[in-house]
FIKOLZA-1660 file (N, C-alpha, C; in steps of 0.1 Angstrom, whole numbers, plus 5000, padded with zeros to 4 digits):
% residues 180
   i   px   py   pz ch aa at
   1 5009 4988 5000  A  X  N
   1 5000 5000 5000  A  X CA
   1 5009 5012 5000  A  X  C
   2 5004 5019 4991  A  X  N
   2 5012 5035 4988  A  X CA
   2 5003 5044 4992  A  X  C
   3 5007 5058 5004  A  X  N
   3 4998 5072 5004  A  X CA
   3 5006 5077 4999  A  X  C
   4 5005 5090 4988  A  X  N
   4 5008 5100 4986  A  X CA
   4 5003 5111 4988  A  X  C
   5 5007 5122 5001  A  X  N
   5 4999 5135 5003  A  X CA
   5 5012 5142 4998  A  X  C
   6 5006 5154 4993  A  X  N
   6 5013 5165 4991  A  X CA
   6 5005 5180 4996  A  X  C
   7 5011 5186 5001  A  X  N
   7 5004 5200 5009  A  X CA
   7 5009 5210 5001  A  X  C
   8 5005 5220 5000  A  X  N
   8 5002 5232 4993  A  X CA
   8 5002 5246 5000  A  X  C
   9 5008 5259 5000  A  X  N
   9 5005 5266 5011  A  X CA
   9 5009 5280 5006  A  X  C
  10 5002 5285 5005  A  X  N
  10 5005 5304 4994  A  X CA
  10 4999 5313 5003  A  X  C
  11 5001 5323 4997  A  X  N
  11 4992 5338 5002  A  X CA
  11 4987 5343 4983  A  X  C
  12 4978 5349 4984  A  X  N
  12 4973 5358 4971  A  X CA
  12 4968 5368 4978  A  X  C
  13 4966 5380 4967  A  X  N
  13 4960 5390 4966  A  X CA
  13 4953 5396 4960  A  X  C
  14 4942 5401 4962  A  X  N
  14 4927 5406 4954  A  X CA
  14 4928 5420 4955  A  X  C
  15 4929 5427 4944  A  X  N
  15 4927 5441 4949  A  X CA
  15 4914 5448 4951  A  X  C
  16 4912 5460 4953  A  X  N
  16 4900 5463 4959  A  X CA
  16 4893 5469 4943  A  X  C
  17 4881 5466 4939  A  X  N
  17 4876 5468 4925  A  X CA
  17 4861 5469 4930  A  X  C
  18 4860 5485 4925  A  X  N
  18 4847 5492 4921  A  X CA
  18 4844 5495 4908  A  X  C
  19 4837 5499 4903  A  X  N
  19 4832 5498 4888  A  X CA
  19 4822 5520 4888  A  X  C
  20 4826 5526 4903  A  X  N
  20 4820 5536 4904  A  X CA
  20 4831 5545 4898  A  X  C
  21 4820 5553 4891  A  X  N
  21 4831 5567 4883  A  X CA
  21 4829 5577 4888  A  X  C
  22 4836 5586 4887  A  X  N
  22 4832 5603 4891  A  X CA
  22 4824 5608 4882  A  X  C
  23 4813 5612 4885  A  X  N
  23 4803 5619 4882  A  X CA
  23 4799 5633 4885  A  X  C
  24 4798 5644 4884  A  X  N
  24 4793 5655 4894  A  X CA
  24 4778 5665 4885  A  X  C
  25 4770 5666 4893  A  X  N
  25 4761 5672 4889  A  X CA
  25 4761 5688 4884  A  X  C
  26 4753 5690 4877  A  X  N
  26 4756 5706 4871  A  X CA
  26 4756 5720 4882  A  X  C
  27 4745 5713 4899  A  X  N
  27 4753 5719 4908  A  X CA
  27 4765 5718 4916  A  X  C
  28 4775 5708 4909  A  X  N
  28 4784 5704 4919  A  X CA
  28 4785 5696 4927  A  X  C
  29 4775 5686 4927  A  X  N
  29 4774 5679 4938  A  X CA
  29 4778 5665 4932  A  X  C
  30 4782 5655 4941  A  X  N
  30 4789 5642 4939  A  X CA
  30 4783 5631 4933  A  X  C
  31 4777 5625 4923  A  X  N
  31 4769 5614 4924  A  X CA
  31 4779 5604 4910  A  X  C
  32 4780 5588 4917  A  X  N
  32 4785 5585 4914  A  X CA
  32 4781 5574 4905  A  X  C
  33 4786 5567 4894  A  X  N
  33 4782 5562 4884  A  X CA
  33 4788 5547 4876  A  X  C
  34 4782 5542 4878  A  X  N
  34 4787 5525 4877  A  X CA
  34 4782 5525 4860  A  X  C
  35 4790 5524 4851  A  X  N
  35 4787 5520 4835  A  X CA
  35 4781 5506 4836  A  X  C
  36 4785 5494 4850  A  X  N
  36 4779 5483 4843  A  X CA
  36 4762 5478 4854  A  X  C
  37 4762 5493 4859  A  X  N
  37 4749 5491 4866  A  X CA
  37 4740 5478 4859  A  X  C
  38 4732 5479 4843  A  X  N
  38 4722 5478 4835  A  X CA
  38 4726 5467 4827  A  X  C
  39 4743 5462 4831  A  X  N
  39 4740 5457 4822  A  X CA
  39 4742 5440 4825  A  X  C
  40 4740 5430 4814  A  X  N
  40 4737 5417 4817  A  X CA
  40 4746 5410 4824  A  X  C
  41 4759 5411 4823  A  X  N
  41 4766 5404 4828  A  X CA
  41 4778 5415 4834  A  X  C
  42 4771 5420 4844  A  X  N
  42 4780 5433 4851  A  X CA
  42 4789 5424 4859  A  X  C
  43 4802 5428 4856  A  X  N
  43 4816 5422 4872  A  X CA
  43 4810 5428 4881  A  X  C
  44 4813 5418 4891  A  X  N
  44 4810 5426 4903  A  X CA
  44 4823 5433 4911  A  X  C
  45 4822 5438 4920  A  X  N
  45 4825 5444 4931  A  X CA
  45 4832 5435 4939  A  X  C
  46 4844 5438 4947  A  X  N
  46 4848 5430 4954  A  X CA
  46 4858 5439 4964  A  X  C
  47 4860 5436 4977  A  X  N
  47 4869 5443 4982  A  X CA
  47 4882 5437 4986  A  X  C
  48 4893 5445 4990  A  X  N
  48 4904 5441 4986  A  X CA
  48 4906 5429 5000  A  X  C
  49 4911 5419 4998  A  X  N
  49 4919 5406 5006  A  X CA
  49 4932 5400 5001  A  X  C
  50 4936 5395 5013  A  X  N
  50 4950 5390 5012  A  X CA
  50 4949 5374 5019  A  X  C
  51 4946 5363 5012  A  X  N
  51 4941 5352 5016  A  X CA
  51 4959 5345 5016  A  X  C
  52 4955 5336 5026  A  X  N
  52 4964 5326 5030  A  X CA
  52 4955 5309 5026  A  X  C
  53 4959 5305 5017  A  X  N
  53 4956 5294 5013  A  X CA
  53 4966 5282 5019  A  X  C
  54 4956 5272 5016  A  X  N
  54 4962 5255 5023  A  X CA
  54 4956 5249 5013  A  X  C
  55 4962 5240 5003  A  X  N
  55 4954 5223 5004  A  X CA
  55 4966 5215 5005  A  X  C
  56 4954 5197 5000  A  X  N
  56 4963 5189 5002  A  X CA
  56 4956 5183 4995  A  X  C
  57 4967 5173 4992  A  X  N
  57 4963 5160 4977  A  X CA
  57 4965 5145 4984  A  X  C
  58 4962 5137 4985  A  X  N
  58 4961 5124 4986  A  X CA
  58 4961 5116 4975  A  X  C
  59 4970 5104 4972  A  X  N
  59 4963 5096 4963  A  X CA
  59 4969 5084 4969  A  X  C
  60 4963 5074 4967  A  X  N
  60 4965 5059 4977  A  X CA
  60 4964 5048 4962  A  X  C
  61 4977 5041 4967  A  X  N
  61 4980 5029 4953  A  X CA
  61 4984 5013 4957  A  X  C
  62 4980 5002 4952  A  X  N
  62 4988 4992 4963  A  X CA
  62 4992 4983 4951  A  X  C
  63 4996 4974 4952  A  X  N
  63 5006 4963 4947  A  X CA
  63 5001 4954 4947  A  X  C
  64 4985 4941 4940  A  X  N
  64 4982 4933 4939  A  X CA
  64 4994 4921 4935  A  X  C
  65 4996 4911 4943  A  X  N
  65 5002 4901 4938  A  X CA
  65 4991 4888 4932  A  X  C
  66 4998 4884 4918  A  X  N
  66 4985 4871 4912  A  X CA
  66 4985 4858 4923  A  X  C
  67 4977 4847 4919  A  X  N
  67 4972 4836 4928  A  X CA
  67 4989 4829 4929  A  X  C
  68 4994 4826 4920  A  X  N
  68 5008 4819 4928  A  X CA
  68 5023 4830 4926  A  X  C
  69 5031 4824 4932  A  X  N
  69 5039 4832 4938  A  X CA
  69 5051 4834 4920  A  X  C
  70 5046 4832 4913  A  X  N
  70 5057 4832 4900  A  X CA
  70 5048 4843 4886  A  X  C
  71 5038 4848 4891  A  X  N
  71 5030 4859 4887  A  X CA
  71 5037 4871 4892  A  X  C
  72 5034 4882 4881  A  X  N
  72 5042 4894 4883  A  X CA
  72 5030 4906 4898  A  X  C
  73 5036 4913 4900  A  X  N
  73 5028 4919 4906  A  X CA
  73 5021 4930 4901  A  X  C
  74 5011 4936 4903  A  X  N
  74 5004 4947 4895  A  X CA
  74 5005 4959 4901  A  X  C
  75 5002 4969 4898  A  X  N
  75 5001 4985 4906  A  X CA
  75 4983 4993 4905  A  X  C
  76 4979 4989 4912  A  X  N
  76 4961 4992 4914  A  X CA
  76 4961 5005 4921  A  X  C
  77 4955 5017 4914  A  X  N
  77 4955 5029 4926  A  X CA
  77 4938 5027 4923  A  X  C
  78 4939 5029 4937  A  X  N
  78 4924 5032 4948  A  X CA
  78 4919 5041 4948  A  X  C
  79 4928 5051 4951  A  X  N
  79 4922 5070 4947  A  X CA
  79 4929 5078 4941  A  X  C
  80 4927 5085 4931  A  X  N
  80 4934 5092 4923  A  X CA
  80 4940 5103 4923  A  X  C
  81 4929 5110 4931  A  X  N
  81 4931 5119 4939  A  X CA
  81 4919 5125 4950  A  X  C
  82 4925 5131 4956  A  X  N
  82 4916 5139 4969  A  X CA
  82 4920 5148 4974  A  X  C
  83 4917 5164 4973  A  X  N
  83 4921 5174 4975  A  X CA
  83 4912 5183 4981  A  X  C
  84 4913 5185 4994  A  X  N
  84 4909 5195 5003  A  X CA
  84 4918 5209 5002  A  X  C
  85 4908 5220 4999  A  X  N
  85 4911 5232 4994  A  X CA
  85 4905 5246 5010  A  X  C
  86 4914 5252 5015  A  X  N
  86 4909 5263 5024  A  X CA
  86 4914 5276 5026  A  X  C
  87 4909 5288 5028  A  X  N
  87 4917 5299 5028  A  X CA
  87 4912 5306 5039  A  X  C
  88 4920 5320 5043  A  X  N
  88 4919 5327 5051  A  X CA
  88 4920 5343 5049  A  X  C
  89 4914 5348 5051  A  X  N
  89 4913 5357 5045  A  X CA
  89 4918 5368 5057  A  X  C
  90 4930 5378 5057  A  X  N
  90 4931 5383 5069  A  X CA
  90 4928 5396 5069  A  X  C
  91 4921 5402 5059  A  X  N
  91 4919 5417 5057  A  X CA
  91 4901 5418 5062  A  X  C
  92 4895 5405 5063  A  X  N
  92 4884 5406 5065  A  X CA
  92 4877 5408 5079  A  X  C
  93 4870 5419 5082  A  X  N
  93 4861 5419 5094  A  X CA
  93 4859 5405 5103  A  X  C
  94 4851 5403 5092  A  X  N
  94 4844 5387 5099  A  X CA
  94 4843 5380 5089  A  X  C
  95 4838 5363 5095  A  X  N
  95 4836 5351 5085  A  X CA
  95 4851 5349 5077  A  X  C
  96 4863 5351 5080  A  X  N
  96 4875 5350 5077  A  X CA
  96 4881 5338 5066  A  X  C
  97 4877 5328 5069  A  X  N
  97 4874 5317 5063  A  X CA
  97 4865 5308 5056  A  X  C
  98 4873 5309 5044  A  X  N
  98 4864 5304 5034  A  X CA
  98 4854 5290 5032  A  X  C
  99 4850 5284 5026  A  X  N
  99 4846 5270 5023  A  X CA
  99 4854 5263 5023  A  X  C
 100 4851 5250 5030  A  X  N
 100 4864 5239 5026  A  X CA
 100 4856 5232 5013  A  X  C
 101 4866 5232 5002  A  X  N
 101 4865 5225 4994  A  X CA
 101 4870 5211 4990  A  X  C
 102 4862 5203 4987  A  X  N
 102 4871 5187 4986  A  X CA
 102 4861 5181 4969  A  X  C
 103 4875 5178 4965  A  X  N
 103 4871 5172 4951  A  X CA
 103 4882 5158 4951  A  X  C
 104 4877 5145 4946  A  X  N
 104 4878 5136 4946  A  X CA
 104 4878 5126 4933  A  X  C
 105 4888 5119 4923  A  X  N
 105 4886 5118 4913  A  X CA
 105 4887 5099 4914  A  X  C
 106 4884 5090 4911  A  X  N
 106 4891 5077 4905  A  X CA
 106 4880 5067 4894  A  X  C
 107 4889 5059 4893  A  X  N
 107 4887 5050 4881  A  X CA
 107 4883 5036 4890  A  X  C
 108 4870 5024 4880  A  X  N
 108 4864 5017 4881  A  X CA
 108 4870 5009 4873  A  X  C
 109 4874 4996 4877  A  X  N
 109 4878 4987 4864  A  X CA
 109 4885 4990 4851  A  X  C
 110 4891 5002 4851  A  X  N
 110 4899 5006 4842  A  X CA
 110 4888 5015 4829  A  X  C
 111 4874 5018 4833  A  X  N
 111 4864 5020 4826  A  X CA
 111 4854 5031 4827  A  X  C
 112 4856 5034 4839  A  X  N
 112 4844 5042 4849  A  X CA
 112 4854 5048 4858  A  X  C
 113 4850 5062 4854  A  X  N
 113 4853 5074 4862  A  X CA
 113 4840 5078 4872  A  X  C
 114 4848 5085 4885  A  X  N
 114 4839 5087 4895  A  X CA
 114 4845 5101 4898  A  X  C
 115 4838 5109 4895  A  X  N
 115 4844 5125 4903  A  X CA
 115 4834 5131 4914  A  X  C
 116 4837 5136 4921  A  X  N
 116 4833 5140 4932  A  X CA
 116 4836 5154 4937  A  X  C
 117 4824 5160 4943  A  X  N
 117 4831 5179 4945  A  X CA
 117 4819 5182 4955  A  X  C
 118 4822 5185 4968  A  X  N
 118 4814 5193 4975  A  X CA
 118 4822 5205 4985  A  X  C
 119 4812 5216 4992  A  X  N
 119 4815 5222 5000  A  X CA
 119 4808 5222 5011  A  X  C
 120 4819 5229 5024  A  X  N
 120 4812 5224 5034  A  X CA
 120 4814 5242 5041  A  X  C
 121 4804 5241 5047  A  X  N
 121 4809 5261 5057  A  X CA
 121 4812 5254 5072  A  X  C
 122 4821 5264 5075  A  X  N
 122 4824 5258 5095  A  X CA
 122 4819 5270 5103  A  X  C
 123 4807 5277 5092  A  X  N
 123 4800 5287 5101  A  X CA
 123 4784 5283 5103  A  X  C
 124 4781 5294 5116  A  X  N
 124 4764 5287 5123  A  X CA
 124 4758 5293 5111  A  X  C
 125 4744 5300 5113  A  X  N
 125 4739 5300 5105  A  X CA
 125 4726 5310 5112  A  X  C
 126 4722 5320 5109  A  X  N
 126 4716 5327 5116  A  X CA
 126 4697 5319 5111  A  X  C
 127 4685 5326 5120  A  X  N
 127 4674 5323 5120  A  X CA
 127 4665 5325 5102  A  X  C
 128 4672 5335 5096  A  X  N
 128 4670 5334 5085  A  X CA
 128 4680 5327 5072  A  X  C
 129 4686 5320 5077  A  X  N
 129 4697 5315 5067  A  X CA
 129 4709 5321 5066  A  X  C
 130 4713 5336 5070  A  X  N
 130 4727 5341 5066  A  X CA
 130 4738 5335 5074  A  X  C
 131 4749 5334 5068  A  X  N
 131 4764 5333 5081  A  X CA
 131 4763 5342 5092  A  X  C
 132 4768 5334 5103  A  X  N
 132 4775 5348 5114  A  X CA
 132 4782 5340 5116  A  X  C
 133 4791 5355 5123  A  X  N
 133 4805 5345 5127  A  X CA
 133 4806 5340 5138  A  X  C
 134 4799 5332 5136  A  X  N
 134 4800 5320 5152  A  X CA
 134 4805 5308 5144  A  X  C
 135 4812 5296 5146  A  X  N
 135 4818 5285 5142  A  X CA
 135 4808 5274 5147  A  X  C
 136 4807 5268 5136  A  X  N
 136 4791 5257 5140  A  X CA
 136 4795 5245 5150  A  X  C
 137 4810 5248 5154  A  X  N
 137 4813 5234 5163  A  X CA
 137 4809 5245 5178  A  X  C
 138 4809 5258 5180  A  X  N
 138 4807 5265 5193  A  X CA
 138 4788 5261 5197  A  X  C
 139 4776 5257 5185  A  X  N
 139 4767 5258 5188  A  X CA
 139 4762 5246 5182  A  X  C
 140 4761 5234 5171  A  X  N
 140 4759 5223 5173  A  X CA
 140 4767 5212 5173  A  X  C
 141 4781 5216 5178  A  X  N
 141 4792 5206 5180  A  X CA
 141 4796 5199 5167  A  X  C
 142 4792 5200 5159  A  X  N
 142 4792 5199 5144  A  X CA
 142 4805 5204 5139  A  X  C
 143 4813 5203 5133  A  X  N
 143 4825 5208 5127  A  X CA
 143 4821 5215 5113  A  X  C
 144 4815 5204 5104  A  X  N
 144 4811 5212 5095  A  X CA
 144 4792 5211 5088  A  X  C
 145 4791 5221 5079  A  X  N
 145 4777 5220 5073  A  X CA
 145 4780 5217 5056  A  X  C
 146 4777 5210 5051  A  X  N
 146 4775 5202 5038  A  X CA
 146 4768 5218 5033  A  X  C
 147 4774 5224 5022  A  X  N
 147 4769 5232 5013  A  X CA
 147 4764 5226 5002  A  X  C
 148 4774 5221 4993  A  X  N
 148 4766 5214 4980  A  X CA
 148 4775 5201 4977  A  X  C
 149 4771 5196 4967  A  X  N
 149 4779 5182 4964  A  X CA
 149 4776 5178 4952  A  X  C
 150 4784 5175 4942  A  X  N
 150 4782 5164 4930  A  X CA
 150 4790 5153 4932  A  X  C
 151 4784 5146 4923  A  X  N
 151 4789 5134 4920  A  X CA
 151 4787 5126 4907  A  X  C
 152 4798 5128 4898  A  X  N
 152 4796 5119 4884  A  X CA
 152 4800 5111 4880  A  X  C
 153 4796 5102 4872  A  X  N
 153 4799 5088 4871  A  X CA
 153 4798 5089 4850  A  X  C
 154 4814 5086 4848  A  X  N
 154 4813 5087 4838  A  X CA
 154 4819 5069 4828  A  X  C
 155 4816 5070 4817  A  X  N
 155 4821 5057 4812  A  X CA
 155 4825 5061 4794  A  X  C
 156 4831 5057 4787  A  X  N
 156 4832 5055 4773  A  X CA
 156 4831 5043 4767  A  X  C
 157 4821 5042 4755  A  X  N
 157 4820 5029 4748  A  X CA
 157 4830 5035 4736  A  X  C
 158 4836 5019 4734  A  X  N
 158 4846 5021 4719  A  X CA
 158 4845 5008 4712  A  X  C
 159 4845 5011 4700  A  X  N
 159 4846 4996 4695  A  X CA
 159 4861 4988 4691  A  X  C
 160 4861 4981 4689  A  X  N
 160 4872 4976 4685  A  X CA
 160 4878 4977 4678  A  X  C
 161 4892 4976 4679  A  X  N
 161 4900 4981 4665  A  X CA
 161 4900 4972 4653  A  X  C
 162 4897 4972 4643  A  X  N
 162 4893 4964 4632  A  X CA
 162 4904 4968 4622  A  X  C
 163 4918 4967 4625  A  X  N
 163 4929 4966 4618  A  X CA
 163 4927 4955 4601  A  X  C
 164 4932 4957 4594  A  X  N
 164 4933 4946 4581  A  X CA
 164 4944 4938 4583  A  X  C
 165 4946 4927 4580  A  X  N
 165 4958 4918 4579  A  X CA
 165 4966 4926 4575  A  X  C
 166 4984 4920 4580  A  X  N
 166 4991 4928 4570  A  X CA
 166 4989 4927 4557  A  X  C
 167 4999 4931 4549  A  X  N
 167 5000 4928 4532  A  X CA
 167 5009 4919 4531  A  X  C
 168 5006 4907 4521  A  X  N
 168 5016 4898 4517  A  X CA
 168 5031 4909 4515  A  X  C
 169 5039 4895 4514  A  X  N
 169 5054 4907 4509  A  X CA
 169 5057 4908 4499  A  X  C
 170 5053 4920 4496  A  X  N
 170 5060 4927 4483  A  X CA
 170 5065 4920 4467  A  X  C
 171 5073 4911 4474  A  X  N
 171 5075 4905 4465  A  X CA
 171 5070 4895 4462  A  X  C
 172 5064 4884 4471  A  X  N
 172 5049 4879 4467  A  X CA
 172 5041 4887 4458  A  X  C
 173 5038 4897 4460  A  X  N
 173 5026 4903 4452  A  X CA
 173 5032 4902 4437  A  X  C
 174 5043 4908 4435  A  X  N
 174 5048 4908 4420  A  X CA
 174 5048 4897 4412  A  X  C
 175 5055 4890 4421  A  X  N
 175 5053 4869 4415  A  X CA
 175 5038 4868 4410  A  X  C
 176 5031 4869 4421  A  X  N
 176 5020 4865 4420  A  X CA
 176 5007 4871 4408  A  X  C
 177 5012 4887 4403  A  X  N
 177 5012 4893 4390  A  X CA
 177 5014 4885 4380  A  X  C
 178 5026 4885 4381  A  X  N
 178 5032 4879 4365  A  X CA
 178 5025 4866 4364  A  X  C
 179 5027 4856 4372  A  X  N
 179 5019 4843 4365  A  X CA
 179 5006 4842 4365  A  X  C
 180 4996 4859 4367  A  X  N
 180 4985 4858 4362  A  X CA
 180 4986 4861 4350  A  X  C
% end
């Protein structure tokens, strides 16, 4: 049996992006003007953060040996991968930390793919649905809350390769000319 983790560990940076312009009215007064107010697929807004990111990768492999001892041995991986994704965000008020992310990929019989992706929040949850920053393990001992999840299950049909015999050799063919 093989584990392979590998960890991961950065800082990034977002700058702070408004879409408001200077505007001033014909008495001078301030009002300020967003070109993508109206329209369909307006960027949004974001304020500036400086996240400290983590993951980590997993993949697990083992070593089948055949029924007698004069059989080669095989290399079977189990998981392909498994990656838990988290950040931190230190410019922010509150809710500091992000979604833990985990996506999970492997193979069935050498035929069937299985991918996997959900998120989880490690925040409570107020009376109407919003975050607050309370940590959901301070009020239902719960570590985390399952946000969303897929799961797909994929396969390929192929047909067989239907190669032609070789060609006789060459010089067969020519013989075989002439004494027609």
């Amino acid at each position: 049996m093989r584990h392979v983790l590998q960890w991961n560990v950065g800082v990034s940076h977002v700058p702070e992006r408004t879409f408001t312009r200077d505007v001033y009215a014909p008495d001078g007064t301030f009002q300020g003007y967003n070109p993508f107010a109206l329209a369909a697929f307006a960027p949004g807004n974001s304020l500036r953060q400086i996240n400290l990111n983590w993951s980590s990768t997993n993949n697990i492999e083992a070593k089948l040996r055949g029924k007698d001892e004069t059989s080669e041995t095989r290399k079977v991986t189990l998981l392909e991968s498994w990656k838990k994704t988290l950040s931190y965000n230190v410019l922010a008020d509150s809710l500091r930390l992000s979604n833990l992310g985990m996506t999970a990929f492997g193979t069935i019989a050498q035929k069937i793919t299985l991918n996997y992706s959900s998120t989880y929040s490690l925040y409570d949850r107020d009376g109407l649905g919003r975050k607050i920053d309370r940590y959901l393990w301070e009020t239902n001992r719960a570590p985390l809350r399952m946000e969303g999840t897929n799961l797909a299950l994929g396969f390929q049909l192929k047909s067989k390769d239907k190669t032609p015999a070789p060609p006789a050799d060459a010089g067969d063919t020519e013989q075989q000319m002439i004494a027609q």
